[in-house]
C-alpha positions in Angstrom: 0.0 0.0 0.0 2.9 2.2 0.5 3.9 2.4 -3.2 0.5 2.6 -4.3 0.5 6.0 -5.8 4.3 6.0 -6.4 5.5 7.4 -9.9 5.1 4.5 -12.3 4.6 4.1 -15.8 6.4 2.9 -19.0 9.1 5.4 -19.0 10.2 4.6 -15.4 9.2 3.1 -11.8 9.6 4.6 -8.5 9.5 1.0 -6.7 11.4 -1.0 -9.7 14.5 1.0 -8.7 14.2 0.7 -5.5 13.5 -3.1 -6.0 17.0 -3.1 -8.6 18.4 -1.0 -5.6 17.2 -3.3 -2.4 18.9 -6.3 -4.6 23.1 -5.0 -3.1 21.6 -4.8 0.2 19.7 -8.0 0.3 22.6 -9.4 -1.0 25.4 -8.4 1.5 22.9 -9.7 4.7 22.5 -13.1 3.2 26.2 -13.8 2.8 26.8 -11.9 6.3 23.5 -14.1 8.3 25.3 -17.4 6.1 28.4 -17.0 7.1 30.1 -16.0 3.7 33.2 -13.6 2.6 30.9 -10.2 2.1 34.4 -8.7 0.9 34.6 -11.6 -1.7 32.6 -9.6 -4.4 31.6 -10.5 -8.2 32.2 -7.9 -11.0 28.8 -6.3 -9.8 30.1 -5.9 -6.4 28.0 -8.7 -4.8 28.9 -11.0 -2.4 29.8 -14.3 -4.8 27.6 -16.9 -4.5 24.9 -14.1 -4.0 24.4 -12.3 -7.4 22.1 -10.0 -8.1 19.9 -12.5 -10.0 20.0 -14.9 -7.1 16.3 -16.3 -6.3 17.2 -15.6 -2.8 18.2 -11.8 -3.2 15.4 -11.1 -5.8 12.7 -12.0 -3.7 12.8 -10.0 -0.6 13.9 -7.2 -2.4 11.3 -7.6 -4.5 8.5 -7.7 -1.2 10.9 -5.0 0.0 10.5 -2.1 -2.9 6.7 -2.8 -3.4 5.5 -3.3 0.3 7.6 0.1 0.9 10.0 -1.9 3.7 13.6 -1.3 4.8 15.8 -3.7 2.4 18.3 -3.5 5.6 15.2 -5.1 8.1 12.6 -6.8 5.8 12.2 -10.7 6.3 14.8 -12.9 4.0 12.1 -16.2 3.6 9.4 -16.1 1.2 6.3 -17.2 3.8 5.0 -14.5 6.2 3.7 -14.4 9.7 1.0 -11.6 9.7 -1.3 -11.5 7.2 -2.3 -8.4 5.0 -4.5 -6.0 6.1 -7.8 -5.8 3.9 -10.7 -3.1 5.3 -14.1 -1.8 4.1 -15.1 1.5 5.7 -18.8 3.2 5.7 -19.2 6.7 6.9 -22.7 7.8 7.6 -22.3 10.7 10.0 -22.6 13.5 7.7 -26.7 13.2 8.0 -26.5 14.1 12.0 -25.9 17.8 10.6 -29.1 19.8 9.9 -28.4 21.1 6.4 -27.6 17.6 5.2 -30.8 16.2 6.9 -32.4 19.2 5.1 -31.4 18.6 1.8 -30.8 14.5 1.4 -32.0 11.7 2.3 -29.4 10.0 2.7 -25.5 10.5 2.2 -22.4 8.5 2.7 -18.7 8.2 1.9 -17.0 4.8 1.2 -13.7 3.1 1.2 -12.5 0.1 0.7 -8.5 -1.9 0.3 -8.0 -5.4 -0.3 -4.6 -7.0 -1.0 -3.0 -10.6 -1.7 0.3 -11.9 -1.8 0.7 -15.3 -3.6 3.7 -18.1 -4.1 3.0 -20.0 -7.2 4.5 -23.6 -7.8 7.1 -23.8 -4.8 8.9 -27.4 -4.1 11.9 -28.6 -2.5 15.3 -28.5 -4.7 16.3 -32.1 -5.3 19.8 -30.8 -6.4 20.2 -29.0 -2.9 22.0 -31.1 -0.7 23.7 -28.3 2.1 25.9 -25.7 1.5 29.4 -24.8 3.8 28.6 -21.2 3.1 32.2 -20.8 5.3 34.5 -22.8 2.5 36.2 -20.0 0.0 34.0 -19.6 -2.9 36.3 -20.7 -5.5 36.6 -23.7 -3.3 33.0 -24.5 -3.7 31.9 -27.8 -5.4 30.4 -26.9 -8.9 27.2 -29.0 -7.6 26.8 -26.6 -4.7 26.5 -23.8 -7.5 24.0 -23.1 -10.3 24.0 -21.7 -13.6 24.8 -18.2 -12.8 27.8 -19.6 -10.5 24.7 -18.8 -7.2 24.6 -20.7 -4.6 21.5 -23.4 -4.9 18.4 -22.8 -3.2 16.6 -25.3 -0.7 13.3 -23.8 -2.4 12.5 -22.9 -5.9 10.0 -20.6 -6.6 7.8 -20.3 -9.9 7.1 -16.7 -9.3 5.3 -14.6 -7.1 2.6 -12.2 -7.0 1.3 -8.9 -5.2 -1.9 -7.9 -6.2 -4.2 -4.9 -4.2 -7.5 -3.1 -5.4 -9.0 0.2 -3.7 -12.5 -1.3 -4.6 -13.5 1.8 -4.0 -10.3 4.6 -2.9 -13.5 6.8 -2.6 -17.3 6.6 -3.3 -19.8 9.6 -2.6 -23.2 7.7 -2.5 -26.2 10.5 -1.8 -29.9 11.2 -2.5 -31.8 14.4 -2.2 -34.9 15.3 -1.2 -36.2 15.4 -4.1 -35.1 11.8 -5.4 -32.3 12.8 -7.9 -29.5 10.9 -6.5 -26.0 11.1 -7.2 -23.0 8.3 -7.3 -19.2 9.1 -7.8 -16.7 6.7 -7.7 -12.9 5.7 -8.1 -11.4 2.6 -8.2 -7.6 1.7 -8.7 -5.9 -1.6 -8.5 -2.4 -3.0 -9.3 -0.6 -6.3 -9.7 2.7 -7.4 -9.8 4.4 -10.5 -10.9 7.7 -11.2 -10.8 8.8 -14.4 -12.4 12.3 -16.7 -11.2 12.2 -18.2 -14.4 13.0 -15.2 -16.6 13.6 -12.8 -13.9 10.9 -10.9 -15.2 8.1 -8.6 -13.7 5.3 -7.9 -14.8 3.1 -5.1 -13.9 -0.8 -4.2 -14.5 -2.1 -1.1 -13.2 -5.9 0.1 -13.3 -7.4 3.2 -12.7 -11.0 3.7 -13.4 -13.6 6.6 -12.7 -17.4 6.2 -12.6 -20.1 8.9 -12.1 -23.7 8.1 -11.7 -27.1 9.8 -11.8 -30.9 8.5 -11.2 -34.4 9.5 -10.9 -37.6 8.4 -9.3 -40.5 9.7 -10.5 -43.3 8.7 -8.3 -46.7 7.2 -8.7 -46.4 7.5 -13.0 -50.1 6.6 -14.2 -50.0 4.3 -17.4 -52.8 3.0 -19.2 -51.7 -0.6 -19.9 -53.6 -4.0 -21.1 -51.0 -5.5 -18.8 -52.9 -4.8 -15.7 -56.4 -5.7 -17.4 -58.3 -3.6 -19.6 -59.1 0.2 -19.6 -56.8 -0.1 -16.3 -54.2 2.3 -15.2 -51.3 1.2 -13.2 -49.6 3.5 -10.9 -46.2 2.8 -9.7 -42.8 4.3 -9.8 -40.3 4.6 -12.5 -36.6 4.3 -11.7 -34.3 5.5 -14.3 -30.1 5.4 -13.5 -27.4 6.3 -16.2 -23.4 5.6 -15.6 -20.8 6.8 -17.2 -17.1 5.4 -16.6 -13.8 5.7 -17.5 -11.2 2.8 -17.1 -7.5 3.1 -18.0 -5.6 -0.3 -18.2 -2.0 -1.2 -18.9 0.4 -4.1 -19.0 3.9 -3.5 -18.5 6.8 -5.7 -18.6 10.1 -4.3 -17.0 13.6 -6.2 -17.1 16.0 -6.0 -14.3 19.3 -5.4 -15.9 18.0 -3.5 -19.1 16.4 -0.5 -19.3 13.7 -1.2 -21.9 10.1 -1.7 -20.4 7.6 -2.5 -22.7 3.5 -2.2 -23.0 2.5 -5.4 -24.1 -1.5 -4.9 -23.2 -4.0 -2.5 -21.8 -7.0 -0.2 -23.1 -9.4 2.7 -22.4 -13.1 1.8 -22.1 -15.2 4.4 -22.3 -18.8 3.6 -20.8 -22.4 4.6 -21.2 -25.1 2.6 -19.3 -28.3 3.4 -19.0 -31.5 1.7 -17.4 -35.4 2.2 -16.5 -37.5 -0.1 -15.0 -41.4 -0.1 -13.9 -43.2 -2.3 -11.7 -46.9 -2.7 -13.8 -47.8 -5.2 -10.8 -46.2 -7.1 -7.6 -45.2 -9.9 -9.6 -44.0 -8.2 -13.3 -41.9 -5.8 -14.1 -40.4 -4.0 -17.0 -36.9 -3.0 -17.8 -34.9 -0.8 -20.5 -31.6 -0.6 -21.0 -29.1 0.7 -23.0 -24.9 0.2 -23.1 -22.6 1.3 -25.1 -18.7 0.9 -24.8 -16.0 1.8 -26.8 -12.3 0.7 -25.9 -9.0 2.0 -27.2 -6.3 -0.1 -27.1 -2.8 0.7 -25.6 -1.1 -0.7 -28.5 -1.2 -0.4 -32.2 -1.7 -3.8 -33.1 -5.1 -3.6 -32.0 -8.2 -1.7 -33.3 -10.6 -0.1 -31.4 -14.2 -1.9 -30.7 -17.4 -0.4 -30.1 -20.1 -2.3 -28.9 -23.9 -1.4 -28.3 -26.4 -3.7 -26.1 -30.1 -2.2 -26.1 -33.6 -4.0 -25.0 -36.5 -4.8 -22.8 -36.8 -7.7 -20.4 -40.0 -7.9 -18.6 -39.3 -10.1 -15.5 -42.3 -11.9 -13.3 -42.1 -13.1 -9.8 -43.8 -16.4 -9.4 -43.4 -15.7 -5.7 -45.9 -14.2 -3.1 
């Protein structure tokens, strides 16, 4: 939540420097907490046998940069011991004041967080069989060393993700006195993947903006066969219209290049409107109307409008 409204786009990151950043210091407290040379350094400066595209420095640097932690404190395992925090908060108060109870009938500000963090595909390394983190590293046994001339890991990890949604960061639900009532609305969400297989990360950030308006107009009088003949039918009819905005993007950023690149994402743009009137108990009648139009983040892609119009009458076989 910390780096939630950081700078981030496809020009650069706030938290994927600090995550390339936290990757020296992670780094240097493994080899110190293990028991290694910290002085015995590759040509990147890190501590050999702990380079800077080590599953076990990327990971809590990773958690590190994006939870908005101190690389020098945060926890080195991959499991954690409190969970994340997820909240909804309602706030009604505004209508104990007199010039709100004057003019609404009802008015209240929401917010709302939730937030995951998940380990994907994680098993034991059959190749791992104890390290002497103590013996000179250019005395090491080549099976104690991978690839990349790391140390092995105990665990392997497929990659992990951080995902978080302000479902909503604000809504404004009201309705006045005289029944117009009013709906604004943001939303904003985020996830972040990095993957150990490609040492990749991938990023998808939303932001989306919704503003709504409806009307009751009360007792309407129609003259309808519906409700029997020469019969009028007097009931309410509830129109509500929403228009949204949602920006999406995909973004895939490389640790030791400086190239991130879009890969998805679009804008919808959003029209939605609906009536509905109740000729009895049991049926009721609904319009609607949607139209959408998305423009796509890259130019491979063309844009799509589509339209959904109707009626649906619904009846109630129930009491």
């Amino acid at each position: 939540m910390k780096t939630a409204f950081s700078a981030s786009d496809e020009n650069a990151s706030d938290a994927f420097n600090e995550f390339r950043a936290n990757r020296l210091t992670i780094a240097r407290r493994l080899a110190q907490e293990r028991g290694a040379d910290v002085n015995n350094v590759d040509a990147d400066g890190y501590p050999n046998g702990f380079g800077k595209n080590s599953q076990a420095v990327l990971l809590p640097a990773f958690l590190a940069a994006y939870t908005g932690q101190d690389a020098s404190k945060v926890k080195l395992g991959a499991f954690r011991n409190v969970p994340i925090p997820n909240w909804d908060l309602k706030y009604t108060g505004f209508m104990k004041f007199a010039w709100f109870k004057k003019n609404f009938r009802r008015f209240s500000v929401n917010h709302g967080y939730r937030s995951t963090y998940t380990i994907n595909q994680f098993r034991s390394n059959l190749d791992f069989n104890g390290i002497d983190y103590g013996l000179d590293y250019a005395s090491q046994p080549n099976d104690d060393l991978d690839q990349s001339g790391n140390f092995k890991n105990q665990i392997l990890y497929s990659n992990i993700n951080l995902a978080e949604m302000f479902s909503p960061l604000i809504r404004i639900d009201m309705e006045m006195q005289n029944s117009v009532k009013i709906l604004a609305e943001i939303k904003k969400d985020r996830l972040l993947s990095l993957s150990f297989d490609n040492n990749l990360m991938t990023e998808i950030q939303g932001n989306e903006y919704i503003l709504g308006l409806g009307y009751r107009i009360k007792d309407l009088r129609i003259r309808s066969n519906l409700a029997g003949p020469t019969q009028r039918v007097v009931s309410d009819l509830n129109m509500k219209a929403d228009v949204s905005i949602r920006d999406n993007k995909t973004i895939i950023r490389y640790l030791d290049l400086e190239n991130n690149q879009v890969t998805s994402g679009q804008t919808i743009w959003s029209v939605k409107y609906s009536a509905d009137y109740a000729f009895s108990k049991n049926l009721t009648a609904l319009f609607y109307f949607d139209y959408s139009f998305s423009e796509y983040a890259i130019s491979t892609a063309f844009p799509q409008t589509t339209i959904r119009s109707g009626f649906t009458l619904r009846y109630n076989f129930g009491n």
